[in-house]
Every structure is written in C-alpha cells, then in structure tokens.
NUNU-620323 format. One record per residue (C-alpha): x, y negated, z negated; residue number from 1; residue in three letters. Coordinates in steps of 0.1 Angstrom, whole numbers, padded with zeros to 4 digits. Each point is the difference from the previous one (the first is absolute). Example, Ala and Ser with C-alpha at 12.3 -4.5 7.8 and 13.67 -1.06 7.14 Angstrom:
NUNU-620323
+-------+-------+-------+------+------+
!    xx !    yy !    zz ! resi ! resn !
+-------+-------+-------+------+------+
!  0123 !  0045 ! -0078 !    1 !  ALA !
!  0014 ! -0034 !  0007 !    2 !  SER !
+-------+-------+-------+------+------+
END
This chain:
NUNU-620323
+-------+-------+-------+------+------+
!    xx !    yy !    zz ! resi ! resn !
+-------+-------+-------+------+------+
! -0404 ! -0457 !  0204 !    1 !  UNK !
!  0004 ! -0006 !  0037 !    2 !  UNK !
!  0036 !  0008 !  0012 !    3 !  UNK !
! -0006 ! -0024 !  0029 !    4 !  UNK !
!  0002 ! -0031 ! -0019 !    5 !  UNK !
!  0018 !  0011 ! -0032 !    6 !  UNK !
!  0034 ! -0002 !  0021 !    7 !  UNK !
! -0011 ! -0033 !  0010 !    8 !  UNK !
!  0021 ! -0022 ! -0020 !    9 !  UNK !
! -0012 ! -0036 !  0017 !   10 !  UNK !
!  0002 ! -0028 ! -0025 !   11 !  UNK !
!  0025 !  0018 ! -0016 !   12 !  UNK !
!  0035 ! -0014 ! -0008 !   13 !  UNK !
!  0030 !  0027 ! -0004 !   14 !  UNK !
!  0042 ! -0002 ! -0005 !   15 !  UNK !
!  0020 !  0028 !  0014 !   16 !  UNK !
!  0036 ! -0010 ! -0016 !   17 !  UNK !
!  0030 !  0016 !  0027 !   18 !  UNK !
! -0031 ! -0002 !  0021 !   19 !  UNK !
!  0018 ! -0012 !  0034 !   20 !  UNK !
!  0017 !  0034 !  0015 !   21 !  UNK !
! -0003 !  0036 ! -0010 !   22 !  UNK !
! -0024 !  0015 ! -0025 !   23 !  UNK !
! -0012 ! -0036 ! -0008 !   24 !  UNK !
! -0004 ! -0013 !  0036 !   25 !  UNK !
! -0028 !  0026 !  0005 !   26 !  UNK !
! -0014 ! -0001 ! -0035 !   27 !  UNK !
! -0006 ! -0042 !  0007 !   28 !  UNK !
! -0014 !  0007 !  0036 !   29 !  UNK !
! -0026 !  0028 ! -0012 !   30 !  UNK !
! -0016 ! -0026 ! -0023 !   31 !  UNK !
!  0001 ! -0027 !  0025 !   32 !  UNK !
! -0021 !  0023 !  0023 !   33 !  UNK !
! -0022 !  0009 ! -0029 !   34 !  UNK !
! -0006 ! -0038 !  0003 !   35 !  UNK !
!  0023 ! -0013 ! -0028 !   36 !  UNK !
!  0018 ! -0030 ! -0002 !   37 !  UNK !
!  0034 !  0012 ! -0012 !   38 !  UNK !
!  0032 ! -0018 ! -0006 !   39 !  UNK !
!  0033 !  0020 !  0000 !   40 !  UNK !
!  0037 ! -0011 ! -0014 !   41 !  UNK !
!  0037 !  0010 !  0004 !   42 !  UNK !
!  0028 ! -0016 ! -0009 !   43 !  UNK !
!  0005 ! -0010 !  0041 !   44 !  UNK !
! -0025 ! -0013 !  0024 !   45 !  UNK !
! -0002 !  0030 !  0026 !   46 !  UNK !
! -0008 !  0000 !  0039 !   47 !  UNK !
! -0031 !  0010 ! -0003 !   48 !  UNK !
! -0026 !  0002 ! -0026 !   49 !  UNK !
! -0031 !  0026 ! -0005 !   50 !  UNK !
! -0027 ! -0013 !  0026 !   51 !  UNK !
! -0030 !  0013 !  0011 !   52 !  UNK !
! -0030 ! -0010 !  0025 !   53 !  UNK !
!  0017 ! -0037 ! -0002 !   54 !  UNK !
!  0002 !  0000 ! -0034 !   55 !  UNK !
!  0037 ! -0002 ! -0019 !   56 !  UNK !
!  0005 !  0008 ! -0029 !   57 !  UNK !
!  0017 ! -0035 ! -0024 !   58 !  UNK !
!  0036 !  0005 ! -0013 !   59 !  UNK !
!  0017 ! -0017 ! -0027 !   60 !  UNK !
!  0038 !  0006 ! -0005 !   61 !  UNK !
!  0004 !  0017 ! -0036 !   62 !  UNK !
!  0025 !  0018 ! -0021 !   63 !  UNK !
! -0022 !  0019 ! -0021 !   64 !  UNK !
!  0027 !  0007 ! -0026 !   65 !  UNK !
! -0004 ! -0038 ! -0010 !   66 !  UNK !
! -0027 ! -0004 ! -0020 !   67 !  UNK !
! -0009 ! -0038 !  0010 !   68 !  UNK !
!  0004 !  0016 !  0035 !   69 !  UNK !
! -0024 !  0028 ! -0006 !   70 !  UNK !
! -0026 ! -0024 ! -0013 !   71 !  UNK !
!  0003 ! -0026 !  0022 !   72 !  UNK !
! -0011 !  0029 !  0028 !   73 !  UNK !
! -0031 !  0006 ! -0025 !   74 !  UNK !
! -0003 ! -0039 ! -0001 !   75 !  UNK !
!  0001 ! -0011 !  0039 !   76 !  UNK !
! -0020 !  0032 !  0008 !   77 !  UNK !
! -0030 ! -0018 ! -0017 !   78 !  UNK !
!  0006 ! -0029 !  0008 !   79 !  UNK !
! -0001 !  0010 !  0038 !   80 !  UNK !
! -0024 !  0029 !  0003 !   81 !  UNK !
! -0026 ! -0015 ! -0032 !   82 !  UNK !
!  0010 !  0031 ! -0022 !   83 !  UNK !
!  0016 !  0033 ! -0004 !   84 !  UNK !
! -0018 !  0032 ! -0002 !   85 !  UNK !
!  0025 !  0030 !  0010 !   86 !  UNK !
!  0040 !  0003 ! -0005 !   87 !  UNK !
!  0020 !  0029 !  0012 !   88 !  UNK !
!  0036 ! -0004 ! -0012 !   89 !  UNK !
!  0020 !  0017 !  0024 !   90 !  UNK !
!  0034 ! -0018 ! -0003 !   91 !  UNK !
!  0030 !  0026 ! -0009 !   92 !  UNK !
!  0024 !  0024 !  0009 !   93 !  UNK !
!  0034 !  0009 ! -0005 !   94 !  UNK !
!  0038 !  0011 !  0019 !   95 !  UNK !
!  0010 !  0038 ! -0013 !   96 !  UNK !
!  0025 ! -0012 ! -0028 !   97 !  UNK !
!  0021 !  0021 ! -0021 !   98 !  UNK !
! -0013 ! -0002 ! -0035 !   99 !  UNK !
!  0038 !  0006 ! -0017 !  100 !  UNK !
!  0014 ! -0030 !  0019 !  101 !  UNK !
! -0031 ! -0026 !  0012 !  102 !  UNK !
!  0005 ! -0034 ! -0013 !  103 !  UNK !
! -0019 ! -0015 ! -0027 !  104 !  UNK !
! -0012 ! -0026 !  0024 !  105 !  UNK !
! -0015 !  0023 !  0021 !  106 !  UNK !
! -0017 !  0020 ! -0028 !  107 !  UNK !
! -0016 ! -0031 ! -0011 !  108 !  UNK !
! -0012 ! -0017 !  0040 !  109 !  UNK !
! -0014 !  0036 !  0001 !  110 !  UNK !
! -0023 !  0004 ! -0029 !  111 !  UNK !
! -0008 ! -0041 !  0004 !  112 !  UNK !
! -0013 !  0012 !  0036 !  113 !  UNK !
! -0017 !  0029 ! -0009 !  114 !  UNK !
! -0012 ! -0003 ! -0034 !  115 !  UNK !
!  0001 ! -0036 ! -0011 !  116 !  UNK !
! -0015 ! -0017 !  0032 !  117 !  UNK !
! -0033 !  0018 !  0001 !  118 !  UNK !
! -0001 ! -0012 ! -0035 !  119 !  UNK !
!  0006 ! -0033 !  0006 !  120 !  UNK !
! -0027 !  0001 !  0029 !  121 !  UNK !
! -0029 !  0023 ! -0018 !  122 !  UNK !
!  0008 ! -0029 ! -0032 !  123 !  UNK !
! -0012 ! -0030 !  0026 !  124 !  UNK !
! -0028 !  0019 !  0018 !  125 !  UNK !
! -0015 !  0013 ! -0030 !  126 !  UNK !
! -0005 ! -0041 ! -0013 !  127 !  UNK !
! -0016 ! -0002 !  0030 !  128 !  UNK !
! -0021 !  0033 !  0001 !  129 !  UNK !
! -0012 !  0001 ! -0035 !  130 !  UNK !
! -0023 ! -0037 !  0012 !  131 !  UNK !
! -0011 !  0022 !  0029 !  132 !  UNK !
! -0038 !  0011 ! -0003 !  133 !  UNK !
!  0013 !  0032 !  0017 !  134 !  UNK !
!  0032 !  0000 ! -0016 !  135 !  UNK !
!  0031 !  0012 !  0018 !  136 !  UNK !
!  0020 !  0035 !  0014 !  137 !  UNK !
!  0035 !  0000 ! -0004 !  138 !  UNK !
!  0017 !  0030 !  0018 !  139 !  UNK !
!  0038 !  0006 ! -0007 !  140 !  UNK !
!  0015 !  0020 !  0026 !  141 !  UNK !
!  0019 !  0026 ! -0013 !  142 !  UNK !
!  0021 !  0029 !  0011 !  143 !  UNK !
!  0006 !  0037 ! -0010 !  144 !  UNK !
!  0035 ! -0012 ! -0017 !  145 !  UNK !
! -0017 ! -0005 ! -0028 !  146 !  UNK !
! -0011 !  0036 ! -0003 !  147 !  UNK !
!  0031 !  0018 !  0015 !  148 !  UNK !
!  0032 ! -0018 !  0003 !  149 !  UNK !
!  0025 !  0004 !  0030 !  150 !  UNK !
!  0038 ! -0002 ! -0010 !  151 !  UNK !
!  0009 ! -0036 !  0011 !  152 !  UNK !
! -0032 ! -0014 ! -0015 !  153 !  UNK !
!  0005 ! -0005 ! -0034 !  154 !  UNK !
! -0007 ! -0038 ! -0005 !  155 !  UNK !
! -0029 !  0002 !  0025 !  156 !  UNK !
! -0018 !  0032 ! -0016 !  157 !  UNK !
!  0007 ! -0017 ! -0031 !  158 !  UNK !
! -0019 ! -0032 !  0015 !  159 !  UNK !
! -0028 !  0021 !  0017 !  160 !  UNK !
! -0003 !  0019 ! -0033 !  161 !  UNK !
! -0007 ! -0029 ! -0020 !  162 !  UNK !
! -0023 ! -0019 !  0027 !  163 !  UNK !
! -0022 !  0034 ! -0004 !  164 !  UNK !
! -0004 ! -0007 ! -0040 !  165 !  UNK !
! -0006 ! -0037 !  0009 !  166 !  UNK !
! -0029 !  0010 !  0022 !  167 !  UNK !
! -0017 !  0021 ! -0033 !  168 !  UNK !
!  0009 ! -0026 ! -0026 !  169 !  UNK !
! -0013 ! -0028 !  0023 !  170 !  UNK !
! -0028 !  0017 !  0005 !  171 !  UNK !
! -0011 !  0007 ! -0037 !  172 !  UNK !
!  0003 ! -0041 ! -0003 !  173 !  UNK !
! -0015 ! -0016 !  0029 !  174 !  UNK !
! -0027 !  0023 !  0001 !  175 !  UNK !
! -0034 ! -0007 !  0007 !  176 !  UNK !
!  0011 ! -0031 !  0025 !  177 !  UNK !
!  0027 !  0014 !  0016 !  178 !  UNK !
!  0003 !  0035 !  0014 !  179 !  UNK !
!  0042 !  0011 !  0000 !  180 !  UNK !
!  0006 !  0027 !  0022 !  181 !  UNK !
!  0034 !  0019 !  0010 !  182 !  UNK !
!  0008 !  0018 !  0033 !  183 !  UNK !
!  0025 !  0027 !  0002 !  184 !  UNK !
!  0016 !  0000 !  0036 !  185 !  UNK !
!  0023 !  0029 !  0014 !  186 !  UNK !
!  0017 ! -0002 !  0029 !  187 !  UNK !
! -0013 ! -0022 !  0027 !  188 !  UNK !
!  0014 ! -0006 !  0035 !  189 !  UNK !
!  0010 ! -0036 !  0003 !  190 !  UNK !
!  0026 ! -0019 !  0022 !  191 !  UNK !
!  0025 ! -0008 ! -0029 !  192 !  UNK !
! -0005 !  0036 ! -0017 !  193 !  UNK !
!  0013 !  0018 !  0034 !  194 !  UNK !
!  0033 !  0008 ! -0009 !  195 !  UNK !
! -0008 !  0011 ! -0031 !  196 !  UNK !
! -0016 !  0035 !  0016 !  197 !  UNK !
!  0029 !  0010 !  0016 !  198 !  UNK !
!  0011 !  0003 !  0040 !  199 !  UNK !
! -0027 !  0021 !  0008 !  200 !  UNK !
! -0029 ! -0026 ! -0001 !  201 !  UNK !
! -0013 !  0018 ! -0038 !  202 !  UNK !
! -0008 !  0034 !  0016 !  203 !  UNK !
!  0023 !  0019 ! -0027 !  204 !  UNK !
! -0023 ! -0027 ! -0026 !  205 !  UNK !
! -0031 !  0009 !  0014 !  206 !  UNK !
!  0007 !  0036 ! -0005 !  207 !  UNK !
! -0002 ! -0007 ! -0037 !  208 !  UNK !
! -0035 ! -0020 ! -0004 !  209 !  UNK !
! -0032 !  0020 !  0003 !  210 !  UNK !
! -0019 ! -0020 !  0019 !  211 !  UNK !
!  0027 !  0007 !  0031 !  212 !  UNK !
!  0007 ! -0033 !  0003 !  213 !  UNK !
!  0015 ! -0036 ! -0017 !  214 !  UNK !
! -0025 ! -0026 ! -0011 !  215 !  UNK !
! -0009 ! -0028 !  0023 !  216 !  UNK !
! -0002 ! -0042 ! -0019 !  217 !  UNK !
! -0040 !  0010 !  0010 !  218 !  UNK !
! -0003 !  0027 ! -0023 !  219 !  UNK !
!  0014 ! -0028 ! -0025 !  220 !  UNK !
! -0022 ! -0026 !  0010 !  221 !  UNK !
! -0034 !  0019 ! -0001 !  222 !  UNK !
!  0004 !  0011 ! -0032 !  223 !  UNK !
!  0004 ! -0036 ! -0008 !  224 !  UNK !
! -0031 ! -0009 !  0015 !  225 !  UNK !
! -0020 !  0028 ! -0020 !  226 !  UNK !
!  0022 ! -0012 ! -0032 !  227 !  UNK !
! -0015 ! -0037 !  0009 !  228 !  UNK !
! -0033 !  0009 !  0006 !  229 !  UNK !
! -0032 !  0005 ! -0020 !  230 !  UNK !
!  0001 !  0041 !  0010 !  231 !  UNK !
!  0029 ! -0005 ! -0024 !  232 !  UNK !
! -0017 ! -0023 ! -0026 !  233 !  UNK !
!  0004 !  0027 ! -0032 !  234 !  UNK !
!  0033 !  0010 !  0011 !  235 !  UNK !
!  0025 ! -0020 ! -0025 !  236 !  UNK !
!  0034 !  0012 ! -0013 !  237 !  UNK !
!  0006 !  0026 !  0028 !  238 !  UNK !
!  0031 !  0015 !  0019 !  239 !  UNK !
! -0014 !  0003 !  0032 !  240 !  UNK !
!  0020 !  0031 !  0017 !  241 !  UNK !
!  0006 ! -0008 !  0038 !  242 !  UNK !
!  0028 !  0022 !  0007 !  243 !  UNK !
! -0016 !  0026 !  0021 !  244 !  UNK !
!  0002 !  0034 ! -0033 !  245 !  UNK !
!  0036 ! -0014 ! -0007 !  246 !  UNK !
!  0033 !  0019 !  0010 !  247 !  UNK !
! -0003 !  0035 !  0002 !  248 !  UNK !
!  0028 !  0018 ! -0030 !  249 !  UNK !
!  0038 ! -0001 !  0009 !  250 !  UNK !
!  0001 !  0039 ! -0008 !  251 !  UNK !
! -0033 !  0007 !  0025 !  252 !  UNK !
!  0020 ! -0018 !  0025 !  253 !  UNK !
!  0035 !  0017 ! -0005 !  254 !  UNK !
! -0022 !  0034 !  0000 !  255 !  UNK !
! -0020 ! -0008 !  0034 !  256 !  UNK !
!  0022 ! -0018 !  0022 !  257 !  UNK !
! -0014 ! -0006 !  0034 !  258 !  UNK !
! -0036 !  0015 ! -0011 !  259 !  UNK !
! -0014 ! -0037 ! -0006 !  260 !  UNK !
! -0003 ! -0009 !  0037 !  261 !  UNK !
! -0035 ! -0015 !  0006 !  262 !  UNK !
!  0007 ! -0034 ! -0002 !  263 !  UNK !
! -0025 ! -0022 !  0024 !  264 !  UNK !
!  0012 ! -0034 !  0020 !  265 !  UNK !
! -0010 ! -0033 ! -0012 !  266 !  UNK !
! -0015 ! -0009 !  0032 !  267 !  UNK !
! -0040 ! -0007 ! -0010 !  268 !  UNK !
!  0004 !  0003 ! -0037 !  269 !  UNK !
! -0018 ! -0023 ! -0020 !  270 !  UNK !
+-------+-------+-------+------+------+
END
C-alpha cells in the first residue's frame, strides 16, 4: 500500500459537523487538501470557511440536536457532492457547571449535543454508506472526559461516556459497510480553550502531560485521516488515544513539583 496515494481522498465526499472554527476547522481543511470535497455545518454561517488551493469547503446551517436537521445535512451533502463517504462528528462541548445546582435544561442541551447529535448524524450517513461499494467511516470525536472526569463536568463526561459505548455498539451493527471509529482527545491548544489553561499561557498544564506539550487540532485531524483511510481499513470499534500518554498522576505531581520542566514551543509542531 502506497502511502502517497492512500491519503489521497479525491472523489471522496466527507462532513465534519462543528467543522467551521477550532478542532473542526482544521479537521475539514486537512481533508480538503487530501483532495476531498467536504461540506461543514454550525448552527451560524461563519466569516470564513475551511479553504484550500481555491477550494472551500460547502456549509449548510444545522442544529445537529434536531434530528430532521441532522439528516437533512446527510441529505443535501449528496445531493451536492454525489455521495458521502467519511463523517467526523465533532460538534460538542460544554460551560464548567455545578452538578448540585445545573438546570435540567442544560443537562438535557448537553447530552443532546454530545451524545444524541452524533447519533442523529452516524443514523443518516450510515443509510447512505451501507449502498456505498466501499462503505463508509464514521469517526466520533471524543474526549478524555469520558475516561477521567473533571469536577464541573458531570453532564458532559456523562455525554462523552456514552458517545464512547455508541462508537462499540455501532460498530458491532454496521459492520462490514461501515467502519465506526472513536478518538480520545486531551488537551489541545485552541482559540476558545485559552482561558481554560490558566494566565500563564498552559505552562503549569504542560508540566503535567508527557509529551511536554498540549495537543495541536493537527494532531486531531491526522489521526482522522489515518481513521478514514484504507491503512485503517480493519480498524472498527476503536478508541483511538490522541492525548499525548494522558495526564501524569495528581500524587507524582504534588511529589515533584517543578521537576517536569521540558516542555517544547509549538512553533513547527505538526
């Protein structure tokens, strides 16, 4: 298998939900230079969209919590790019909320977000996929919430958790067609996470992680391209680890203060 042209994905039609800032932006604009045609949605038509060598990537206003919605992105992705081959579903998130107080409403816009729209949107593409002669790869993105909760996160880990099982069970049923994959993200250095690392720019973070530094929406969107790809074409069912070895123990850290310091800049990481 020739790694040359097995990340060539011309011909190839993909949806990145959440796919127009962040995480998602980069995840859309790595298949469009693969040579995908790739159509991305929010719930607001942004400034700019994923582009590449003077090709954009399409956009169709969604709320992937509706499930009309959801497949209407499946539908009008066919009907404009002759098919659908690869969805990522990257939509989600979640505010810090206190468990003992957070709204009901909240609880349930959460899991919708998180759990329910990736369901909604694997549902439609797997009509699609299962006609396919190559079937389908549906990647779910993730995070390490689902493994090791933060306090604040309760509906969202709760969410993550269950979008982890989904992945498995999917994959037991749609299975030879479709391949369903899940990625496990740690932290990852994005505009709208900034604050969440603190006033010194993550260095105290960084300290924590292994690798001696936060992960970058590349690292994300290259193992989506491998998940996509025929190097991957046995690989169904997995939890695809990209968080760099994890977090390094709360008791190694209180024990060895100051001794992590080797973290590297981001400048030329890829």
């Amino acid at each position: 298998m020739d790694p040359r042209t097995d990340r060539d994905f011309s011909g190839r039609s993909v949806v990145v939900t959440g796919g127009t800032k962040g995480i998602g932006f980069v995840v859309a604009t790595a298949f469009l230079q693969a040579g995908a045609d790739v159509m991305v949605c929010g719930r607001h038509t942004p400034a700019t969209l994923p582009h590449h060598a003077g090709r954009t990537a399409s956009f169709r206003a969604t709320d992937v919590r509706d499930p009309s919605d959801a497949a209407g992105l499946i539908d009008d992705t066919v009907a404009a790019h002759g098919g659908l081959d690869v969805l990522v579903n990257n939509a989600g998130g979640s505010p810090d909320a206190d468990a003992a107080t957070v709204s009901p409403r909240f609880v349930e816009k959460i899991l919708a977000l998180n759990l329910l729209g990736p369901f909604y949107a694997a549902q439609a593409a797997n009509s699609v996929m299962q006609a396919n002669p190559e079937g389908g790869s549906i990647i779910n993105i993730g995070s390490v919430s689902a493994h090791d909760p933060q306090p604040g996160t309760a509906a969202y880990s709760a969410a993550k958790a269950g979008l982890l099982v989904l992945t498995k069970a999917l994959a037991l049923e749609w299975a030879p067609a479709v391949r369903i994959n899940h990625i496990t993200t740690g932290l990852i250095r994005t505009e709208s996470a900034a604050s969440v690392y603190g006033d010194d720019g993550g260095a105290a973070v960084i300290n924590t992680l292994p690798m001696g530094r936060m992960a970058v929406p590349d690292d994300i969107a290259n193992a989506c391209l491998f998940l996509a790809s025929r190097w991957a074409s046995y690989v169904n069912g997995a939890d695809l680890a990209v968080h760099g070895g994890g977090e390094y123990p709360a008791r190694y850290v209180a024990t060895h203060s100051g001794a992590r310091d080797r973290s590297v800049t981001l400048e030329g990481v890829r």
